[in-house]
C-alpha positions in Angstrom: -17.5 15.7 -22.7 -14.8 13.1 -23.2 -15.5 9.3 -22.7 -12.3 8.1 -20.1 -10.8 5.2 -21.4 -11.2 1.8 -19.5 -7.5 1.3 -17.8 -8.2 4.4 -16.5 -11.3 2.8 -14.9 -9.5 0.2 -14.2 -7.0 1.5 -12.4 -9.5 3.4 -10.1 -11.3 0.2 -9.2 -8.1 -1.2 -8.5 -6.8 1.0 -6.5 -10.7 1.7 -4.7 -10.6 -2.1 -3.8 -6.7 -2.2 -2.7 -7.6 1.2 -0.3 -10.4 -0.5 0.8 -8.6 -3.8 1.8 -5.5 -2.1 3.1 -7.6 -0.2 5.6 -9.7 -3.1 6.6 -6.2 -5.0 7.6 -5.0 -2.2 9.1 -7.8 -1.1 11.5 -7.6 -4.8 12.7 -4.0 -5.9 12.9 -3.4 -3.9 16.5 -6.4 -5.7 18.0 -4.4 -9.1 16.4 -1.0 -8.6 17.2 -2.4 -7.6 20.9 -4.6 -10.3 21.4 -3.7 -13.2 19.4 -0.1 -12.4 19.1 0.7 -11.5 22.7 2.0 -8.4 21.4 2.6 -5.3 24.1 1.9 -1.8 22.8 4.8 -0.7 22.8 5.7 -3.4 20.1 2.5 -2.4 17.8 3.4 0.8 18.5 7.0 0.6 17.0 5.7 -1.7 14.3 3.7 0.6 13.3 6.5 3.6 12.9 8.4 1.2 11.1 6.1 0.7 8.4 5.0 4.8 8.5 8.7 4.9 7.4 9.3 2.4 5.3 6.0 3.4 3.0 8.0 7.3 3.3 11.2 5.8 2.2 9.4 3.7 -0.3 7.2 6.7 -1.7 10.6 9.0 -2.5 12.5 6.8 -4.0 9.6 5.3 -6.0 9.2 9.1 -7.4 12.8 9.6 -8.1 12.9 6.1 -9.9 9.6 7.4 -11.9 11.4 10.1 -13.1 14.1 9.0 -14.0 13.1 5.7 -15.9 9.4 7.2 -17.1 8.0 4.2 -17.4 4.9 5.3 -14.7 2.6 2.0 -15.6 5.6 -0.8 -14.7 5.8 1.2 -11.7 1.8 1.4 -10.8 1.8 -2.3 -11.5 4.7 -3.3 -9.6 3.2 -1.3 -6.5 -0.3 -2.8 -6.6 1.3 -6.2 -7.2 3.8 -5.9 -4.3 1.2 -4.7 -2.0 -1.2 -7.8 -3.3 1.5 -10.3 -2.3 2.4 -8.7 0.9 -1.4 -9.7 1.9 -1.2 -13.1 1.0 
């Protein structure tokens, strides 16, 4: 059996941790924007499409651009560290 080298570990880690935080944010931010923001549901509910479509948009082009430049590693990178300081 062959040994898997260790960015592809760390990649999986990375993205393990990132999946883990991402859904932690987002099962909570309704309850946030509802309560602490004031928000109505209508508002979270159109927040929420918008950023169903902008991670669509965001996932076509991101292909396309992967394609075209191959250069998949900037991209992964750029992604995870995007998604980082959008957290912040």
């Amino acid at each position: 059996m062959k040994k898997l080298p260790a960015g592809i570990w760390a990649l999986g880690f990375v993205s393990l941790f990132m999946d883990i935080s991402s859904e932690l944010i987002h099962s909570l931010l309704p309850i946030f924007m509802m309560t602490t923001l004031g928000a109505s549901v209508i508002a979270v509910g159109f927040i929420e499409g918008i950023a169903e479509a902008a991670a669509a948009f965001t996932k076509v082009f991101s292909g396309i651009i992967s394609d075209y430049i191959r250069k998949r590693k900037i991209l992964a990178v750029l992604g995870y560290r995007l998604s980082s300081w959008l957290f912040l």
